[in-house]
C-alpha positions in Angstrom: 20.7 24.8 4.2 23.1 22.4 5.9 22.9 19.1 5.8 21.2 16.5 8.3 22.4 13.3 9.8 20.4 11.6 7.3 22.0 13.0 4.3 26.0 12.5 6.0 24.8 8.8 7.1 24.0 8.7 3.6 27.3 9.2 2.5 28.8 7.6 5.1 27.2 4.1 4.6 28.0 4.4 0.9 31.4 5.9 0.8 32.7 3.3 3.8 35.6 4.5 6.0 39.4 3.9 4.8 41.9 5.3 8.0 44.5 4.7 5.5 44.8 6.4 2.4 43.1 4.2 -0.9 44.4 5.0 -4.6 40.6 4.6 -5.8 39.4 3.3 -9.2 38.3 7.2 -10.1 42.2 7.7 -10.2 42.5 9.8 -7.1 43.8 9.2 -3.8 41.2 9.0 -1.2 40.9 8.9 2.9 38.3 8.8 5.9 34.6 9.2 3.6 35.5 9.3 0.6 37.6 12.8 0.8 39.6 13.2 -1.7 40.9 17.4 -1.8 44.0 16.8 0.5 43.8 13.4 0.5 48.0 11.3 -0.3 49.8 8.2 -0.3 50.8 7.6 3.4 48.1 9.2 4.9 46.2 8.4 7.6 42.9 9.4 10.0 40.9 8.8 12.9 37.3 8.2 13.1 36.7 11.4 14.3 39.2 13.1 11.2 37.0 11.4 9.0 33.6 12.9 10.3 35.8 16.2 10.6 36.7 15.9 6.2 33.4 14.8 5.6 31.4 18.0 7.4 34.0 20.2 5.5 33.3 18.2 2.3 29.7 19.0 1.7 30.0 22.6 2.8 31.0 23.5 -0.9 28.5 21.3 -2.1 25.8 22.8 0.0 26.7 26.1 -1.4 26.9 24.8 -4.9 23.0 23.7 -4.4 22.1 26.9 -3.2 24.0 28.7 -5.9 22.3 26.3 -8.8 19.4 25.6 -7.2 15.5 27.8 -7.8 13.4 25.4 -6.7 12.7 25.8 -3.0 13.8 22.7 -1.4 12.9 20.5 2.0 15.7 18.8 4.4 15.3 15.0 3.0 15.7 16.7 -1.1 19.1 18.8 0.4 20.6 16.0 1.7 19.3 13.2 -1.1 20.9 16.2 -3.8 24.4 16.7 -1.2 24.8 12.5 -1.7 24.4 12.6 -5.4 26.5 15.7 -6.4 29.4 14.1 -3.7 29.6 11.2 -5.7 29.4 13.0 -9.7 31.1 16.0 -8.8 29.9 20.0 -10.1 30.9 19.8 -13.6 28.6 16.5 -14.4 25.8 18.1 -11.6 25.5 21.3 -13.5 24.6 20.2 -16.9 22.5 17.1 -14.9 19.1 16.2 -15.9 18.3 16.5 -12.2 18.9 20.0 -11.8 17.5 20.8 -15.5 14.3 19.3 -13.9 14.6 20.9 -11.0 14.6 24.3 -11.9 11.8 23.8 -14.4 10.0 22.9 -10.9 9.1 19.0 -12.1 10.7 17.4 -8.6 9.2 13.7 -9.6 11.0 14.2 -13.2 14.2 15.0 -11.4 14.1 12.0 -9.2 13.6 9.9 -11.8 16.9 11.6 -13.5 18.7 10.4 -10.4 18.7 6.7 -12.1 20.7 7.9 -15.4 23.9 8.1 -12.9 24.7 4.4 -12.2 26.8 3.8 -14.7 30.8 4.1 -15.0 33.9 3.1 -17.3 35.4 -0.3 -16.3 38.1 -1.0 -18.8 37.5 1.8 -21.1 33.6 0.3 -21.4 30.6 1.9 -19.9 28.6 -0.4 -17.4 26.1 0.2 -15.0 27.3 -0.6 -11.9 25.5 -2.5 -8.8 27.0 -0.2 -6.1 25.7 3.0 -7.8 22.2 1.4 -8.9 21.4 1.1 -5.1 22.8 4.1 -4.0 21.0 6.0 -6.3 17.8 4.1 -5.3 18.5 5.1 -1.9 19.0 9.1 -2.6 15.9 8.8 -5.0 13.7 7.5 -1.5 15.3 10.0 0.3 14.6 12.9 -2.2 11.1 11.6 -2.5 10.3 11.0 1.2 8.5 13.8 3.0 10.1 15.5 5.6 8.5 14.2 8.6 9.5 10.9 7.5 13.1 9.4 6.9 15.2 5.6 4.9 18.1 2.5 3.6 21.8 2.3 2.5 25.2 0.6 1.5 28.5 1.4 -0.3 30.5 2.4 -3.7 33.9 4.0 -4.2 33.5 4.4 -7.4 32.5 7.7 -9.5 29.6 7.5 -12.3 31.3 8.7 -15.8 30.0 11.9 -17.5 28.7 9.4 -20.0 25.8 8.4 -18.1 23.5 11.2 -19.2 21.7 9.6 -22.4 22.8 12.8 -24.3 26.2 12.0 -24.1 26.2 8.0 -24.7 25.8 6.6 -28.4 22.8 4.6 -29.4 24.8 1.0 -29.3 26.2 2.2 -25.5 22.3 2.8 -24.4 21.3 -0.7 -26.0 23.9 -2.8 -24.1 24.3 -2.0 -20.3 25.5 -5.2 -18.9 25.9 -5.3 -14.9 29.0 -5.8 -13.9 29.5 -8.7 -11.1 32.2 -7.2 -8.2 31.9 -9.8 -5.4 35.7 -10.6 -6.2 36.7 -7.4 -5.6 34.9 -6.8 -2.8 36.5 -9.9 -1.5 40.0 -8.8 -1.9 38.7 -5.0 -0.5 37.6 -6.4 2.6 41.1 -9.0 2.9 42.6 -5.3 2.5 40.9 -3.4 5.8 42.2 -3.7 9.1 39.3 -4.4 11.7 39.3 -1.1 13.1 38.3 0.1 9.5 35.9 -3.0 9.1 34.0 -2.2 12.4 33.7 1.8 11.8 32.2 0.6 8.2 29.6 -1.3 9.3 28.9 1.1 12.3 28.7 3.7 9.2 26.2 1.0 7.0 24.3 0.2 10.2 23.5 4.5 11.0 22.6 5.2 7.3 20.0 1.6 7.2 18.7 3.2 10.9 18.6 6.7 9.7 16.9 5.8 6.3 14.7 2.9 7.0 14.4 2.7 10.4 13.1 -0.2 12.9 10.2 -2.1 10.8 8.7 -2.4 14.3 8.7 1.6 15.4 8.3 2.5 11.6 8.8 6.6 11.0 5.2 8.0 10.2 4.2 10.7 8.0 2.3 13.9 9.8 -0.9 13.0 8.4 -0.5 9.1 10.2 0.9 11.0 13.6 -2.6 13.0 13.4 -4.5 9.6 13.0 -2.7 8.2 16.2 -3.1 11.4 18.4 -7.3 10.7 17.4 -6.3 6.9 18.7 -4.9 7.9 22.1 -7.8 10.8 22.3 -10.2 7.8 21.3 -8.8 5.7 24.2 -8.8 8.4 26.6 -12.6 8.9 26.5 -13.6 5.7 26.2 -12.0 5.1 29.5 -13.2 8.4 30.9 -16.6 7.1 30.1 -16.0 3.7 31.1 -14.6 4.9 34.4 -17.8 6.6 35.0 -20.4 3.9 34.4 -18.2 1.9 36.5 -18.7 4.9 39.6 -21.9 4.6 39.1 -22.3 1.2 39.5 -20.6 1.6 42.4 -22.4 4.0 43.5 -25.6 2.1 43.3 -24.4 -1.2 44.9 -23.1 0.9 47.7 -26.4 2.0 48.3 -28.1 -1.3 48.4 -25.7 -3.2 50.1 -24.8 -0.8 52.6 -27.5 1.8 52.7 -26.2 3.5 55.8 -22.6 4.0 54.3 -24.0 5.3 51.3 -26.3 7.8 53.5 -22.9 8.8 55.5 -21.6 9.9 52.3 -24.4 11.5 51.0 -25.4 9.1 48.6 -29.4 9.1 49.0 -32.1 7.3 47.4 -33.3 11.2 46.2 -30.1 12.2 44.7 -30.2 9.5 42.5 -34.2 9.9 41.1 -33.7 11.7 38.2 -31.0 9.8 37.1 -33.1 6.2 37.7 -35.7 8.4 35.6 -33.4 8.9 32.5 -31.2 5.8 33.0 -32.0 4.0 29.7 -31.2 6.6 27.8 -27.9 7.5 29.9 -26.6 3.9 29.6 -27.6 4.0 25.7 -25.9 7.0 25.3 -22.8 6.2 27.0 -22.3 2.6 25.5 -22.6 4.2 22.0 -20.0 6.7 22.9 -17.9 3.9 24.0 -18.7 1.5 20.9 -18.2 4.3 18.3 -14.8 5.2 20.1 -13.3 1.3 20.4 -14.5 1.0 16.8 -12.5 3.7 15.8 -9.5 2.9 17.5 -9.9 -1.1 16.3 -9.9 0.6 12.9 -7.0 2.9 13.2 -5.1 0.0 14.4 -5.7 -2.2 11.6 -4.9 0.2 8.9 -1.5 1.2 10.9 -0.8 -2.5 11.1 -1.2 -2.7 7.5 1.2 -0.2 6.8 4.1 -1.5 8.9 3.4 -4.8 7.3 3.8 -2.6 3.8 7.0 -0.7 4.8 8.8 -4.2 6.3 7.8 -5.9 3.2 9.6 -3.1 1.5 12.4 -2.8 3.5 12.7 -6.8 3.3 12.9 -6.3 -0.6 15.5 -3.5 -0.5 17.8 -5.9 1.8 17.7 -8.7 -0.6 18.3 -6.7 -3.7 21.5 -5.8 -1.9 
């Protein structure tokens, strides 16, 4: 499976884009997002060199998932899993909890596993870091979002130590895991970027919050919500059908006793309409309960959407202040 926009937004919005090559905390040089294999002091890349790295970065990763992988797997779980082993790497993916869990088929256990990978050495102690808390919030949405349905994002350039697995930490490591405040260092990261690398960063932040959250206003919708709003606009569409056709009728009938001789020209006698006058309570009943049961529904339908929205922005209003 290859990855969607979704998943390389993803990346994108959390890696950030250097043009110029960064000698990263994890040791390594890195360039463009986040790419690291032939990345060296003095280099440099374009926007479009950094998209180029990045496709070519996850194609080993893709084939690592489908190598490791025996749990069939939807679009918004590839590319949540293609984030998450970019940023731990195959040795520390391969003995994960995550893909432990995913293999014994427990998917909700596995995206819970995404959460013991926030944490990293900073000066030889292990902290949990605020960078890779909220990205791995953001792959653990993603991985748990359904297909027909996409998310939020930001940034980390940091790598999560092997230690972060609870096997592998001691028990006075697990008790103390004291956040670590970076705004400094952000602060002299930021003094550090030229503005063409500040501007493609933030275009990168903006497409990954777009791609993952979306507009509050033209939320995404799940299948089963689409279905509900296809019954709305099918709800509409015959109540104005029938609406249109008691207001013919009326029409029809003040034609006919207003201008009698018009509505004779057109064939619109006083015999044509008998049986109808005959059954006309029960027409008119009929109709307006067709019409009420209809604009109740879609009043209904409405509500419960608008409710939703209100749901999702609330969410999405929490997810923006936690960053």
């Amino acid at each position: 499976m290859k990855t969607g926009e979704t998943g390389l937004n993803l990346i994108k919005g959390y890696e950030g884009l250097r043009m110029s090559a960064h000698y990263a905390p994890s040791e390594q040089w890195t360039v463009g997002y986040g790419h690291t294999a032939t990345a060296r002091h003095g280099m440099s890349v374009t926007e479009g060199d950094a998209e180029r790295l990045l496709r070519e970065d996850v194609k080993p990763i893709e084939a690592l998932i489908a190598e490791t992988v025996r749990a069939p797997l939807n679009q918004n779980e590839h590319d949540a899993l293609v984030s998450l082993i970019f940023n731990i790497g195959e040795d520390n993916w391969r003995r994960s909890t995550v893909l432990r869990k995913l293999n014994e088929g427990d998917k909700l256990a596995a995206a819970q596993a995404f959460e013991m990978w926030t944490r990293a050495r900073v000066n030889g102690e292990l902290v949990a870091l605020d960078g890779l808390v909220r990205r791995r919030a953001a792959e653990k949405s993603l991985f748990l979002m359904p297909t027909d349905a996409a998310l939020v994002v930001p940034s980390a350039d940091v790598r999560p130590a092997p230690e972060c697995e609870p096997a592998f930490v001691s028990d006075v490591e697990l008790k103390a895991r004291p956040l670590v405040n970076f705004d400094d260092a952000r602060d002299k990261t930021k003094v550090a970027l030229s503005p063409e690398e500040r501007a493609a960063r933030a275009r990168a932040l903006f497409a990954a919050t777009q791609a993952i959250a979306g507009d509050p206003s033209k939320m995404i919708i799940s299948k089963a919500e689409e279905y509900a709003d296809m019954g709305v606009t099918v709800g509409a569409v015959l109540a104005g059908v029938l609406a249109f056709a008691l207001t013919g009728l009326g029409a029809a009938l003040l034609l006919g006793q207003e201008f009698p001789a018009a509505a004779a020209a057109l064939g619109l006698t006083y015999e044509r309409f008998t049986a109808l006058f005959e059954n006309l309570p029960m027409w008119l009943a009929a109709t307006g309960a067709a019409m009420s049961y209809f604009i109740l529904y879609i009043l209904v339908k409405r509500v419960a959407r608008h409710d939703l929205k209100r749901q999702r922005a609330r969410e999405l209003a929490r997810l923006r202040l936690a960053e």
